[in-house]
C-alpha positions in Angstrom: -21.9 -4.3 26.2 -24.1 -1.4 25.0 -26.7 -2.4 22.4 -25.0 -0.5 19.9 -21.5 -2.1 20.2 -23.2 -5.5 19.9 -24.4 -4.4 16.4 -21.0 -3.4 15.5 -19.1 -6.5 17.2 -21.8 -8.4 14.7 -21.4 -6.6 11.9 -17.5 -6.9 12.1 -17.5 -10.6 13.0 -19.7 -11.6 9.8 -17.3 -9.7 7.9 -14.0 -11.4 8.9 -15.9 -14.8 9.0 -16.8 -14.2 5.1 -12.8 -13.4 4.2 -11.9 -16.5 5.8 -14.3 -18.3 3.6 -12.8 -16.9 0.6 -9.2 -17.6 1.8 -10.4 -21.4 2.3 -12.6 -22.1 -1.0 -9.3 -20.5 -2.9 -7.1 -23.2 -0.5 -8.1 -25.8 -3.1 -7.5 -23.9 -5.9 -4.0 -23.9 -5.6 -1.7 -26.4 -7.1 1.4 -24.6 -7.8 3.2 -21.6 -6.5 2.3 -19.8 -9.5 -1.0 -20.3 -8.6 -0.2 -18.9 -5.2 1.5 -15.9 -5.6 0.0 -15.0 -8.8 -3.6 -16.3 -9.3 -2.6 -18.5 -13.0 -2.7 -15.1 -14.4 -6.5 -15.2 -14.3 -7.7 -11.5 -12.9 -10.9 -10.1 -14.9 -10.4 -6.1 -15.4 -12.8 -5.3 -12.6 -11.1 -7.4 -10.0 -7.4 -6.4 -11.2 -8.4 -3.0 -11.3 -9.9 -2.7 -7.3 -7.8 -5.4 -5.9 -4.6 -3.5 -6.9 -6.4 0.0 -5.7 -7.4 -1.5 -2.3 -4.1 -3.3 -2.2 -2.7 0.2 -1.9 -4.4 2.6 -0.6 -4.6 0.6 3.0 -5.2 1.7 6.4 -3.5 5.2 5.8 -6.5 6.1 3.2 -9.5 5.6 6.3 -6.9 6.6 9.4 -3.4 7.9 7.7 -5.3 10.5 5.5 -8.3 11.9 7.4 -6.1 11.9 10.5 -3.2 14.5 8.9 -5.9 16.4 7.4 -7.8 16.4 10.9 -4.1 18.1 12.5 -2.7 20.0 9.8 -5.2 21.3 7.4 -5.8 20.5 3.5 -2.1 21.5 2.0 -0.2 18.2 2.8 -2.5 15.9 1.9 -4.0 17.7 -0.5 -0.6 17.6 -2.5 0.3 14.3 -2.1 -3.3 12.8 -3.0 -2.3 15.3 -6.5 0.8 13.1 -7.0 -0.8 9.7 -5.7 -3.5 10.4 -8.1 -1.4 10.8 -11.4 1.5 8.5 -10.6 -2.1 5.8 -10.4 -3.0 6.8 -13.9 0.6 7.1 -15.4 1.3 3.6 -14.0 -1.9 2.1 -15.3 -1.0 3.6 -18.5 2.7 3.0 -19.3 3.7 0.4 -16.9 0.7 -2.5 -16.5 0.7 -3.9 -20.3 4.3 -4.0 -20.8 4.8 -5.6 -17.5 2.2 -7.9 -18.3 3.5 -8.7 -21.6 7.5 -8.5 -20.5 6.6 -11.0 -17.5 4.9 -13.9 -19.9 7.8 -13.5 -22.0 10.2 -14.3 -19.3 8.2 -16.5 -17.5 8.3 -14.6 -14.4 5.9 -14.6 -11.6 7.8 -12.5 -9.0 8.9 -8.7 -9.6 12.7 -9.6 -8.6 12.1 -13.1 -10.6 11.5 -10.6 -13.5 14.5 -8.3 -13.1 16.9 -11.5 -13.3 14.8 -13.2 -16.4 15.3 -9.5 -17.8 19.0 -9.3 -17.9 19.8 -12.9 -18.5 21.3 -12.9 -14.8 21.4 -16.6 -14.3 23.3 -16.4 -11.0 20.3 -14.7 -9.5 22.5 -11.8 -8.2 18.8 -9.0 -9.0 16.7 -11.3 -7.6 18.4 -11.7 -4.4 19.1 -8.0 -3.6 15.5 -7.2 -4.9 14.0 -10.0 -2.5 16.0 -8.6 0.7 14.8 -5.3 -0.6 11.2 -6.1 -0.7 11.6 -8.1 3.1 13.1 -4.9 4.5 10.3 -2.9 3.6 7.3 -5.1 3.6 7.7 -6.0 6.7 7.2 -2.6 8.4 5.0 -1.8 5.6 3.2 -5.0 7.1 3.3 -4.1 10.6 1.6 -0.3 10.2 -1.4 -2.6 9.2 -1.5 -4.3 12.2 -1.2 -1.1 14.3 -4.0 0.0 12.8 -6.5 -2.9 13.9 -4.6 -2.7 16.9 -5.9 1.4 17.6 -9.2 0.5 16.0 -9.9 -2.0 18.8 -8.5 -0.4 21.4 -10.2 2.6 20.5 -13.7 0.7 20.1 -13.6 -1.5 23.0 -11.1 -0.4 25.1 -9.5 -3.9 24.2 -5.6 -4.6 25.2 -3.9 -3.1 21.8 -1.3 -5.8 21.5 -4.1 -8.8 21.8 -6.5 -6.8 19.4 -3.3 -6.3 17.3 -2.4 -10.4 17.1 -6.3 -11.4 16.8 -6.3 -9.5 13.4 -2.9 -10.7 12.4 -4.5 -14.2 12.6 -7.1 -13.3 10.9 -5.1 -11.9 7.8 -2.5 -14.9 7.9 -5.1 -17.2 7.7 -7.1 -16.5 4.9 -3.7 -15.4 2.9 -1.7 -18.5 3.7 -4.5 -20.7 3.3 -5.9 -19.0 -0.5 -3.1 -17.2 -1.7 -3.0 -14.4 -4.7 -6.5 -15.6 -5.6 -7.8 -15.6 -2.0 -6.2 -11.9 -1.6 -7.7 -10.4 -4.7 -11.0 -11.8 -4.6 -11.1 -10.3 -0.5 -9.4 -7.1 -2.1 -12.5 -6.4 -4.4 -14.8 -7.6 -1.6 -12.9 -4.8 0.5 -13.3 -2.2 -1.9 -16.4 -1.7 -2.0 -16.5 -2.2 1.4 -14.1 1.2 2.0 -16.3 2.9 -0.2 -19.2 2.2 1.8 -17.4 3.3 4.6 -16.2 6.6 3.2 -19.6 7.9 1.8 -21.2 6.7 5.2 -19.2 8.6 7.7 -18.6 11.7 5.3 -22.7 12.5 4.4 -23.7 11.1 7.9 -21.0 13.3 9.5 -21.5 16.4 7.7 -25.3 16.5 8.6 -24.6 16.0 12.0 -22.6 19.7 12.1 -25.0 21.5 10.2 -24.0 20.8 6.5 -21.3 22.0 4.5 -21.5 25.3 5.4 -20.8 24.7 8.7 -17.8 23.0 8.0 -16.2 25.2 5.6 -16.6 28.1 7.9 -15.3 26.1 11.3 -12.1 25.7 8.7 -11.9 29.0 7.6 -11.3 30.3 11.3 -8.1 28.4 11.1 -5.4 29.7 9.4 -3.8 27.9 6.4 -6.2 25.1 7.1 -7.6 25.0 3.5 -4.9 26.6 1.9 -2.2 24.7 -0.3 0.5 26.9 0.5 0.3 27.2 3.8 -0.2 24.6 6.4 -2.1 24.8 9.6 0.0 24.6 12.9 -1.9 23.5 16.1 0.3 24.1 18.0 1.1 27.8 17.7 -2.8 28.4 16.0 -1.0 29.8 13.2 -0.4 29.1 9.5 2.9 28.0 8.3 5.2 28.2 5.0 4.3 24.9 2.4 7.1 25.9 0.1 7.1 25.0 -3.5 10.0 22.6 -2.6 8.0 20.8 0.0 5.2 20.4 -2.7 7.4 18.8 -5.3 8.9 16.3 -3.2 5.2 15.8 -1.3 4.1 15.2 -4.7 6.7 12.3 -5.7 4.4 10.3 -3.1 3.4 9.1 -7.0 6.6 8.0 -8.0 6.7 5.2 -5.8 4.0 3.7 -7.9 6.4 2.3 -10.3 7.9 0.3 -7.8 5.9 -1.3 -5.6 5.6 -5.2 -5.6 2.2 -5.7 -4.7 0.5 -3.5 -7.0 2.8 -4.5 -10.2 1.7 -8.2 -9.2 -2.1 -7.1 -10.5 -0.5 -6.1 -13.8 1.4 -9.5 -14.2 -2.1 -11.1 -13.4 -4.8 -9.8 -15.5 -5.9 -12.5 -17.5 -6.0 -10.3 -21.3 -3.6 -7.2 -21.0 -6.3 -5.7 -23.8 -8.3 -5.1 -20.9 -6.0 -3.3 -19.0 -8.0 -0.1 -20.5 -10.9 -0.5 -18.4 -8.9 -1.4 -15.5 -7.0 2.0 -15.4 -10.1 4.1 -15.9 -12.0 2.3 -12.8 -8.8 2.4 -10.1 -7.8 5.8 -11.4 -11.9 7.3 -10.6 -12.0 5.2 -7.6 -8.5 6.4 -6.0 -9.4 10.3 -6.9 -13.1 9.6 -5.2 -11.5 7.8 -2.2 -8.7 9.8 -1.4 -11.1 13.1 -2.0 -13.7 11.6 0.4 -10.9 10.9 3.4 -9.5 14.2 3.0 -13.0 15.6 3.9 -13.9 13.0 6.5 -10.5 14.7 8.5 -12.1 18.2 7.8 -15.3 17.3 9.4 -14.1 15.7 12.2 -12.6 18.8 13.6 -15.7 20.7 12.9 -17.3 17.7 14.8 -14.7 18.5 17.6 -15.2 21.5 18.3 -19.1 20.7 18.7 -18.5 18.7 21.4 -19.8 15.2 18.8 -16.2 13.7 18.9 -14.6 13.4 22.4 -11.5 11.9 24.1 -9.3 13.1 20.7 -5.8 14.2 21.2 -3.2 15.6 18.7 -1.8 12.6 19.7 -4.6 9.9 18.1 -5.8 11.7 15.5 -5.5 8.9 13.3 -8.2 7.1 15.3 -10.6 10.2 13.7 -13.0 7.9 11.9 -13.3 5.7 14.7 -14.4 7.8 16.8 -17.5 9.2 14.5 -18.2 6.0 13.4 -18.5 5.4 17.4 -20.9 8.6 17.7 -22.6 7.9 14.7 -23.8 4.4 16.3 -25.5 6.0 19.3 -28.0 6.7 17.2 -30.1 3.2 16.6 -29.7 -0.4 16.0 -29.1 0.8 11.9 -26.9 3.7 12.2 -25.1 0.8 14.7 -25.1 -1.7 12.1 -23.7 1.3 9.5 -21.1 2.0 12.0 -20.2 -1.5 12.1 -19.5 -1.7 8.2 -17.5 1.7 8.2 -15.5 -0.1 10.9 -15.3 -3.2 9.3 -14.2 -0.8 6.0 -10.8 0.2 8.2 -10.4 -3.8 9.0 -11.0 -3.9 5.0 -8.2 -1.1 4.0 -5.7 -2.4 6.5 -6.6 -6.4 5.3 -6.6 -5.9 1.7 -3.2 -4.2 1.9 -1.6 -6.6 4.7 -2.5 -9.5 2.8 -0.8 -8.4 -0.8 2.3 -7.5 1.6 2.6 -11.2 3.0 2.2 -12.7 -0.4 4.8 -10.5 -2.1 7.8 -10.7 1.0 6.8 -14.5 1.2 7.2 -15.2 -2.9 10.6 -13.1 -2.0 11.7 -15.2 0.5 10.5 -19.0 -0.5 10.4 -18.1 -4.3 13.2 -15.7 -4.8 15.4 -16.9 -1.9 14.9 -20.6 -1.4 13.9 -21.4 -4.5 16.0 -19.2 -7.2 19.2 -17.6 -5.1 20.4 -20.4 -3.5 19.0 -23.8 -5.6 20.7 -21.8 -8.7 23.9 -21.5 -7.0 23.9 -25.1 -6.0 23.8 -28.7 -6.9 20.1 -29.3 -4.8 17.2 -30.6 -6.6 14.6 -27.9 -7.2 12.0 -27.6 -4.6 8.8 -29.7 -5.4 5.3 -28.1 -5.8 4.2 -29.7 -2.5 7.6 -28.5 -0.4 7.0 -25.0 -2.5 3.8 -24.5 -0.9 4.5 -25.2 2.3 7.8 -22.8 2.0 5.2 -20.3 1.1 2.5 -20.9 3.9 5.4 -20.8 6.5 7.0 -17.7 5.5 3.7 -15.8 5.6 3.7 -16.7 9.1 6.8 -16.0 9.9 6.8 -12.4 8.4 3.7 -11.5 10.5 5.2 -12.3 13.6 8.1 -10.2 12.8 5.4 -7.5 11.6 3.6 -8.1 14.8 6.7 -7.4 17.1 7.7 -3.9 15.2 4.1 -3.0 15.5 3.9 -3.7 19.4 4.6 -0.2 20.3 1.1 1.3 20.2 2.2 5.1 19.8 3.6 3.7 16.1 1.8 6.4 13.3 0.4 4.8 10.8 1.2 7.5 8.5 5.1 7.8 9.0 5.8 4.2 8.6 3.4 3.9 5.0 5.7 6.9 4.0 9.3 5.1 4.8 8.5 1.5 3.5 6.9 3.8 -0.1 9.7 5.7 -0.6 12.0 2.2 -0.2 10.1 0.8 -2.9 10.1 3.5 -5.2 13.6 4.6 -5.2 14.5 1.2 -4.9 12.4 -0.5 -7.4 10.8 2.9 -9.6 13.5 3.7 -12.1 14.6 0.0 -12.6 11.5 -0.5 -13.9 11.1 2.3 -15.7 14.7 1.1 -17.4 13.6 -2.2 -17.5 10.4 -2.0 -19.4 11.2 1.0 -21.5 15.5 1.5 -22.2 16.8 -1.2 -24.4 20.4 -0.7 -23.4 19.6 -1.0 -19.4 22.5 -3.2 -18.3 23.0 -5.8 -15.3 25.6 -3.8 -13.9 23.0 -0.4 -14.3 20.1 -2.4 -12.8 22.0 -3.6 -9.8 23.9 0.0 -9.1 20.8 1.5 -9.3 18.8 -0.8 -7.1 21.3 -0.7 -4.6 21.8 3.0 -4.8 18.1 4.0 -4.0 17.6 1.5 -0.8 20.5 3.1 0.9 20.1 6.8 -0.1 16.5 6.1 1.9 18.4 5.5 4.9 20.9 8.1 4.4 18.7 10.7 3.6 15.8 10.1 6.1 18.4 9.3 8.8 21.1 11.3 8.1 20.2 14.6 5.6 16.8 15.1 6.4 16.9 16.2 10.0 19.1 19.1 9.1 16.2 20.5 8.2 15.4 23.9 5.9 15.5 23.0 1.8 17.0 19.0 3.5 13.9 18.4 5.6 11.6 16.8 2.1 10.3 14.2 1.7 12.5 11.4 0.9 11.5 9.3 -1.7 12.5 12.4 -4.0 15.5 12.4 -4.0 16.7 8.5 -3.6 14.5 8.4 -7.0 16.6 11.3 -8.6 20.1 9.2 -7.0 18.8 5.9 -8.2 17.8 6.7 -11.9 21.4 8.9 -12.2 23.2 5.8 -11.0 21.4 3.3 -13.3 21.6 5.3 -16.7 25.4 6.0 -15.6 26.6 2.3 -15.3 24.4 1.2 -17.8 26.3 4.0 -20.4 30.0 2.9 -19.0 29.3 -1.1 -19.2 28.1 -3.0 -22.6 24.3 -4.7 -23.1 23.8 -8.2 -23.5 22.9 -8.9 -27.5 20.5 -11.6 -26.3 18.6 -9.4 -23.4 18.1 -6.5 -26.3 16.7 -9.2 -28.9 14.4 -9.8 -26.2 12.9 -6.4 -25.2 12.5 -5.7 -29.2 10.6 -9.2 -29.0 8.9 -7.4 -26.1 8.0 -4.3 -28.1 6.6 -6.1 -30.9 4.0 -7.8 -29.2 2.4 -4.3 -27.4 
């Protein structure tokens, strides 16, 4: 081992040693599965803000983003950062209080416990489709982490990607089974700043070492499209291609799925004093527009750095592994740059973590919480779980849905990229306008919320599967349109079917207390 991978091998194994600490002081912490899967509702502003931000942005910010940008240029990126961006902010703003507030009313510590408490659906019908909902997407959601330490190892060390792949899995499923919401959080925040690091590292270090900025703006100017937003850059042909004002609305609905997913709306259940939830929207808001800014440029001057000669052994093929390989470069250049190499790498561990974790805890509360605990006890005559037999139904299901995350990911040629994309769009047509409805329409019905629900996980399918590769005006993206289906479907049956007195008393209970 070269002296400068022995650095980096350090400097990552101090990090993943500190995470597990975390996950094992917050082990004790835990009495309840409230306390697991939700923290007591204790999250400071700070923490709520970059846990939630670092929760989502994983490994496609440091490989996902720069990696697109590396291939195709600035426009498709460029639009859905735009939409990532102000779907942050517009969630932040509308969504986190009332959710917060909504959730305490209803004693709800799970996003599908919260759609049954919402509509008075005592049989637990919501909770059970939104459970399987959150499993079928988590999972692969879950698994695009763990192809990305899988690539970063194999990239590194020329390590066997499947074992690389499980050694990180263990890492993640110890620290989350073992600490929880509190464990994840607290590791999210630590990760954070972490990413940052990284980003500002490789960009300014990375940019020096192909002349400055100059140098890289006019390496992408002699590609055409490449920094244009309505055109995008084709390799393959060395030629600039359409970006259509079609392709940049649906790119741009990237933000819709914001409303939706499960393990960001768990950081707005959480804060401890929704008052603050202020300062927690202007700090993720400036740190996601920074971040995603940053890894957009990191992609841009890695191809500068390619066609230098800096970056070698990079194919259209592993672009994703872009940062990886400067961070690589950038330690053959002392036992400091080494150990700066070593955090940037231990930054992509950080991205992929911080997400993966938040994942496990949200399918697990579906499945042990939702499932076990709700679906079936409620439509039975068995005692309720206790608080020990809860916890252990948690800690095993965390397993279990890694090793089902593990085996999806086993196929090393996965992107990172294309699977974040499907499991968002699930979320956000599935989950996005029934929240919306639920926090914000009074007359939302059951029979709206579960036609809705329904409607947006299955025109996913059909349109990614079945529409989409028609291609011309079908080929968008398709969170789009599932989100158009899904809101037309809920408002519909909720206009043909009558409220429930009780559930409206409750939302103007709810409204009274913002």
């Amino acid at each position: 081992m070269g002296s400068h991978l022995f650095y980096i091998v350090a400097t990552i194994a101090f990090y993943l040693i500190f995470v597990l600490l975390i996950g094992f002081y917050y082990a004790k912490k835990n009495e309840s599965a409230s306390d697991f899967y939700l923290g007591g509702r204790q999250l400071g502003p700070l923490v709520t803000a970059m846990s939630a931000e670092a929760s989502d942005m994983s490994s496609w910010l440091l490989m996902g983003l720069p990696g697109v940008a590396y291939l195709c240029g600035s426009a498709d990126v460029a639009w859905t950062s735009i939409g990532l961006a102000v779907g942050t902010y517009l969630n932040w703003l509308f969504v986190a209080k009332r959710l917060r507030i909504y959730t305490r009313i209803t004693d709800s510590f799970t996003l599908p416990q919260f759609f049954s408490a919402r509509f008075h659906d005592d049989r637990h019908i919501l909770t059970a489709f939104a459970a399987a909902i959150i499993v079928i997407f988590f999972i692969p959601y879950t698994a695009s982490g763990f192809a990305a330490c899988g690539k970063l190892f194999g990239t590194l060390f020329g390590a066997d990607y499947m074992t690389a792949m499980i050694i990180s899995a263990v890492v993640i499923v110890s620290y989350t089974a073992a600490g929880g919401f509190l464990a994840a959080s607290t590791t999210d925040f630590v990760q954070s700043i972490i990413m940052t690091f990284a980003l500002l590292f490789v960009l300014l270090y990375s940019t020096s070492m192909v002349g400055g900025i100059d140098a890289v703006l006019d390496n992408a100017k002699a590609l055409p499209g490449y920094l244009s937003l309505t055109e995008t850059y084709s390799v393959k042909t060395n030629s600039a291609a359409p970006y259509t004002l079609l392709t940049i609305v649906s790119t741009m609905a990237w933000g819709l799925g914001y409303f939706g997913m499960p393990h960001i709306l768990l950081r707005f259940m959480a804060i401890e004093d929704e008052n603050k939830l202020a300062v927690s929207r202007r700090v993720a808001s400036v740190w996601v527009v920074i971040a995603m800014f940053i890894a957009i440029a990191i992609g841009i001057v890695g191809k500068t750095m390619t066609g230098a000669g800096l970056v070698k052994n990079l194919t259209d093929a592993n672009t994703e592994t872009i940062i990886i390989q400067i961070a690589n470069t950038i330690a053959e250049h002392g036992a400091l740059m080494a150990i700066g190499a070593g955090l940037v790498l231990a930054g992509i561990l950080a991205s992929t973590m911080s997400t993966a974790d938040s994942q496990l805890l949200a399918a697990a509360s579906s499945v042990s919480q939702d499932i076990m605990q709700g679906t079936m006890r409620a439509n039975s005559d068995k005692k309720a779980l206790s608080k020990k037999q809860s916890m252990f139904a948690a800690r095993i299901t965390v397993i279990v849905i890694a090793i089902l995350a593990v085996i999806i990911a086993r196929d090393p040629g996965s992107y990172v990229f294309k699977i974040v994309a499907f499991s968002w769009a699930g979320f956000g047509a599935s989950f996005g306008p029934l929240v919306l409805a639920a926090l914000f329409w009074k007359r939302t019905t059951f029979e709206g919320a579960l036609s809705g629900m329904v409607a947006g996980g299955v025109m996913i399918f059909v349109w990614k599967f079945l529409v989409a590769p028609m291609g011309g005006i079908w080929g968008i993206y398709e969170l789009l349109p599932a989100f158009l289906v899904s809101l037309v479907v809920l408002v519909g049956v909720s206009l043909i079917t009558t409220p429930d007195e009780e559930v409206m008393k409750e939302f103007e209970e709810m409204e009274r207390s913002l």
